[in-house]
Steps between C-alpha positions, in 0.01 A plus 500: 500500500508172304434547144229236337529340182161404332646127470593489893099575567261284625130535656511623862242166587625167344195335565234779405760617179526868395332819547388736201732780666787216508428422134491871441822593614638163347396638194631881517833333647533294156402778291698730601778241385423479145742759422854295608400185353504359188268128330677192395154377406140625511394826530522814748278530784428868524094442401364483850311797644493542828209686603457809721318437872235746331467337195454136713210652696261522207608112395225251519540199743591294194668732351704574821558068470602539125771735607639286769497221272717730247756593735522122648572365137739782446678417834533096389567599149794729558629276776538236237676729309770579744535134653519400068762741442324669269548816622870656528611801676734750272729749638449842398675829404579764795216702317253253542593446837444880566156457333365287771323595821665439808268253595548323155916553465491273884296216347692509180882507693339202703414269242829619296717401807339136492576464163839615553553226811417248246737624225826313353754780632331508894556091507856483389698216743745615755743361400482724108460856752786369685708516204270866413612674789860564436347670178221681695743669727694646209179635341399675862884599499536668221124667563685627800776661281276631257284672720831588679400364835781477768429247749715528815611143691519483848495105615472290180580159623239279537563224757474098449107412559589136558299355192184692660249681263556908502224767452696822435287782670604874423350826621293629180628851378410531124542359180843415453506301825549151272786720317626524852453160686650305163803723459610300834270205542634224234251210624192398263232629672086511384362852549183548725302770360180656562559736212385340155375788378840698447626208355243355311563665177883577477844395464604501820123268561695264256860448668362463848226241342844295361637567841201339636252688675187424737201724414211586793285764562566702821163623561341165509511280833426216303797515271703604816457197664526262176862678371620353872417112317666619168821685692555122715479307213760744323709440813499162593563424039816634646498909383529785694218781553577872455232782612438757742260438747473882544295416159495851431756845422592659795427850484516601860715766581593367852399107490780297417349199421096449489314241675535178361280210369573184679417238238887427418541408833194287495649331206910510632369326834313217269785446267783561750626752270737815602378876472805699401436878588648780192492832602447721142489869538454738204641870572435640176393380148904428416614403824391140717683329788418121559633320822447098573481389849782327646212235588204292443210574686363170568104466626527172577668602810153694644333126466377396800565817754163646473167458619317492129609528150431871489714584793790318344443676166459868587812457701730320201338800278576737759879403547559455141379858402730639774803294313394651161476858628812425683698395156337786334633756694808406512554615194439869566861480687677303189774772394400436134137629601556723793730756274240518237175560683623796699213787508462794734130597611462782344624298138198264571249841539133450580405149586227411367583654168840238533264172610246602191839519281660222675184299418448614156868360405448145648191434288596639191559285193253269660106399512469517895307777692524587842167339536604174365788492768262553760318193413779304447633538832430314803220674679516556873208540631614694818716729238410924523375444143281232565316640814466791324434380145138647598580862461606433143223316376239779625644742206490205245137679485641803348544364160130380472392832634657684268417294150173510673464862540621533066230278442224582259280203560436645802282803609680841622320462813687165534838587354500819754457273789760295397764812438419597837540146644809527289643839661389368873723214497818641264505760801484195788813419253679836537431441889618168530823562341592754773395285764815387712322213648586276174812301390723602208373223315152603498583883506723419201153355323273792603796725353505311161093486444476905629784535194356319280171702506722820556614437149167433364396877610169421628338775626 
């Protein structure tokens, strides 16, 4: 969902100007801001009460007008603020961070990543990173020996691209996967990421911002379309592109490679650049295999054959995620990796205790969820998970049900009904989970919200 900033709103009707909800929520928007920023002039803006829909009902007619009339000033007046400069956003400590509401810590990251876009360090020519990189790679090098990483080569050669633009794509496994595609990839590259918020506010944040790195956020279709503009002009100034248009950690126990965004290939076919498949596997926390393909796969070649743009894209997309998952298996037969992944059944025990493990080990040391890879991800909308994704979202009800039924604003007769409504659906839960008519996927779910609970004790 696309995130707005109080400075990116306007009134829904040009002509007939803004609303009193508009103004409202203009106004809670900015508030709510007043704790990241700091005054180069004037004073703070955190006066304005915004009043309560109960509260407006016994407002006068003119009073009702006076309050309108405060919230449009306040709307001009802070607007002249920002456009003036007068109002500057400060980074803040991990602690503060963790102070904010969710709601409040995705407006703040938002307006922190524009102010990072504009910074020094994320404008540096191309021609200063050129002469970076060699120095980059030794950092991620020596990251790799200090976390003692072993990274097994299969095909390392990359092949002539004839003067044509490159976007590196690699299957997403984890973390280290930059460790991994820079201990062979020696070309300057700019990082596409979606994921400013792991790296907004640390060290490694720092060296891939010197690197150069292109900032957008994933969830928003806006900024989905707009980062194809900003990759072009990237390519066509003459760099290369590196990203995975997986866009997010594979944690599928028999997928190979996810479904992939086709926006690179949008942009390859427009700037007659090359894709060049990389096949990155990670077997364990210590051990990673990384393959190149022995070519480039070039979209301009689908031009023309098909009926529509669509067509021609889903295919290109298609074929290229068969070349990746082809690469990336490859490297389960690479003697260096096939004599130290050997496991018996019986080693690997009960399944679903192994995934959770399995799971549990990828994500560590980092800030993403499970969730957050889900919505990452590109979303088919013929996918188990998706036609299902109703039978999940019936027991989001059972949190509400429950703080409902420990309330004490409410009467007993009121909380009773709700424990009951409660009970009734937590055993339609039990049900479900046992029902063989379901995916894994969405049997999976069912399994971790029944645990979940399980481990609350309800009764």
């Amino acid at each position: 969902m696309d995130t707005v900033l109080p400075d990116e709103m306007e009134p829904s009707d040009i002509s007939a100007g803004f609303t009193l909800n508009e103004l409202e929520n203009y106004a809670s928007l900015y508030l709510c801001t007043e704790k990241w920023h700091r005054y180069t002039w004037g004073k703070k803006t955190d006066k304005m009460l915004i009043l309560s829909r109960k509260n407006k009902q016994l407002l006068k007619g003119s009073q009702l007008a006076n309050y309108y009339e405060q919230l449009l000033n306040f709307y001009f007046y802070t607007r002249n603020m920002e456009n003036n400069a007068k109002r500057k956003i400060r980074r803040l400590s991990e602690k503060q961070e963790n102070s904010l509401s969710d709601d409040e810590l995705v407006i703040y990251l938002k307006q922190l990543r524009k102010k990072d876009d504009k910074s020094h360090i994320n404008n540096l020519r191309l021609s200063i990173r050129k002469r970076i990189i060699p120095l980059f790679r030794i950092i991620l090098m020596l990251n790799a020996m200090w976390s003692r990483i072993r990274i097994e080569e299969l095909n390392c050669k990359l092949p002539d691209s004839n003067g044509r633009p490159i976007i590196f794509v690699f299957t997403h496994v984890g973390k280290e996967d930059q460790v991994v595609f820079s201990h062979v990839i020696k070309n300057h590259y700019t990082i596409l990421s979606g994921d400013y918020e792991s790296l907004h506010n640390n060290v490694e944040g720092v060296i891939c911002k010197i690197n150069g790195i292109l900032f957008f956020d994933m969830q928003s279709k806006k900024e989905r379309g707009e980062v194809e503009d900003r990759v072009e002009d990237i390519l066509k100034a003459g760099d290369n592109i590196m990203c995975s248009m997986e866009a997010a950690w594979n944690l599928s126990p028999n997928i190979p490679v996810q479904e992939l965004f086709s926006g690179m290939i949008r942009s390859a076919i427009r700037t007659n650049a090359v894709i060049m498949p990389i096949g990155i596997e990670r077997f364990n926390k210590k051990l990673y295999g990384i393959n190149v393909c022995h070519s480039y796969f070039d979209p301009m070649i689908y031009v023309g054959k098909y009926s529509c743009e669509r067509k021609m894209i889903d295919k290109a997309r298609g074929d290229l995620r068969e070349q990746l998952a082809d690469i990336k298996m490859q490297l389960y037969f690479a003697e260096g990796i096939r004599s130290s992944i050997k496991a018996t059944r019986g080693e690997i025990g009960n399944y679903e205790e192994y995934n959770k493990n399995f799971k549990k080990d990828i994500l560590e040391g980092w800030t993403f969820t499970e969730e957050i890879i889900r919505e990452k991800k590109y979303i088919n909308r013929n996918a188990p998970e998706e036609v299902f994704k109703y039978v999940i979202k019936r027991y989001s009800k059972l949190t509400l049900f429950y703080s409902e039924s420990k309330s004490s604003t409410l009467s007993i007769e009121s909380r009773n009904q709700t424990k009951e409504r409660f009970k009734k659906l937590l055993v339609e839960l039990v049900l479900d989970v046992k029902n063989p008519t379901y995916p894994n996927v969405i049997h999976n779910q069912l399994l971790a919200i029944l645990e979940r609970w399980n481990e609350m004790n309800v009764q």
